[in-house]
C-alpha positions as CSV (number, residue, x, y, z in Angstrom):
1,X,-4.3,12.8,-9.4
2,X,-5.5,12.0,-13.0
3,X,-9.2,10.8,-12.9
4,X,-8.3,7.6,-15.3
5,X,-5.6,6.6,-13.0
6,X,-7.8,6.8,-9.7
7,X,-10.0,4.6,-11.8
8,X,-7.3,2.4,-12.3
9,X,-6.1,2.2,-8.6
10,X,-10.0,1.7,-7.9
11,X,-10.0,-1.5,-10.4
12,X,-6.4,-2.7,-9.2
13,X,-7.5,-3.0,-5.7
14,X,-11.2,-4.2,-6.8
15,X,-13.1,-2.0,-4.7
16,X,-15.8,0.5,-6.5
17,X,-14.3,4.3,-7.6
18,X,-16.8,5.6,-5.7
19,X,-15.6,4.4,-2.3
20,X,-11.7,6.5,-2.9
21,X,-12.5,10.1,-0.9
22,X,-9.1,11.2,-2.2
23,X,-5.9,10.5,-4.0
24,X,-2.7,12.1,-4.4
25,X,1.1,11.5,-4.7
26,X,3.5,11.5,-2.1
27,X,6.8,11.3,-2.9
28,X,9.6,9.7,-0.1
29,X,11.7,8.8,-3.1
30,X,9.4,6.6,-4.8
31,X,6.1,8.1,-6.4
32,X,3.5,6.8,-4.3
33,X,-0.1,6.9,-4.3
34,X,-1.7,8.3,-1.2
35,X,-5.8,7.0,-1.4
36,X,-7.8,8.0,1.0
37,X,-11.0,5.1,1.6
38,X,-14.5,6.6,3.1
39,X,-13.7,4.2,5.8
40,X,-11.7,1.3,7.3
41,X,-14.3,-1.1,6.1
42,X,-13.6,-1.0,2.3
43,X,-9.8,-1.7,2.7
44,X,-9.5,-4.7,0.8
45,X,-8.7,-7.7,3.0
46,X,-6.4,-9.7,2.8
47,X,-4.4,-7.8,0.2
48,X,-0.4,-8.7,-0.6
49,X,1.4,-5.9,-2.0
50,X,4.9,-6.4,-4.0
51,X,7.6,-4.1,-3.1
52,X,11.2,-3.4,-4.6
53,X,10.1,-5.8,-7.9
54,X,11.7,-3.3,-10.6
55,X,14.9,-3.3,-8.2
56,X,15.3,-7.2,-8.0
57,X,13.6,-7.6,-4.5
58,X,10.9,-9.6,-3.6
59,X,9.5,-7.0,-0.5
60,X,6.0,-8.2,0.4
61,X,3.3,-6.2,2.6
62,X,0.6,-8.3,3.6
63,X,-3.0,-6.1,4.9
64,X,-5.5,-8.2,6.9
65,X,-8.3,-7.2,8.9
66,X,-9.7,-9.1,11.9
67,X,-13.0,-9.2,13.2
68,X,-13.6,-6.1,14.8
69,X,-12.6,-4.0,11.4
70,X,-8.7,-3.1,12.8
71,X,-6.4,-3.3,10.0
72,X,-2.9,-5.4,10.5
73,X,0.3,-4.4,7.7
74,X,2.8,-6.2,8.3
75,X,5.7,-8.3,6.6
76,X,8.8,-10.2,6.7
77,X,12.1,-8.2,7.1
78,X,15.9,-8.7,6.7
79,X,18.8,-7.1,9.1
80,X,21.4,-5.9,6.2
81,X,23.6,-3.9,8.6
82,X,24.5,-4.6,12.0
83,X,26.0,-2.2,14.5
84,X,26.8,1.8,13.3
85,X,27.3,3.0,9.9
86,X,28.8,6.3,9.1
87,X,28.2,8.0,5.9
């Protein structure tokens, strides 16, 4: 990944550049990008990430960390589809 835009991840999640070990795209359909932290420590807590905006949703992934340094993800979800599909 482009050094200006691991910079820019760095500032976006207000942690220092320095503290990013290594960044990459992954690609499940979406671009995402992959950063790697030098530990658990410097994951910024709480964090609320907006999902789905450019589609018209409203997904939210909430980070938090409790007091022994585990990180929690988590957010709200809706059932769409209810039984079997076949496609």
């Amino acid at each position: 990944m482009e050094a200006p835009l691991v910079e820019r991840i760095a500032a976006l999640l207000r942690i220092e550049r320095d503290v990013i070990v290594d960044a990459q795209w992954a690609d499940n359909g979406p671009g995402w990008a992959a950063i790697i932290l030098r530990s658990a420590r410097e994951v910024p807590a709480p964090y609320l990430a907006l999902q789905g905006s450019a589609l018209g949703r409203e997904g939210r992934v909430h980070v938090s960390q409790d007091g022994d340094g585990t990180i929690w993800m988590g957010g709200g979800t809706v059932t769409c589809v209810t039984g079997e599909v076949d496609l």
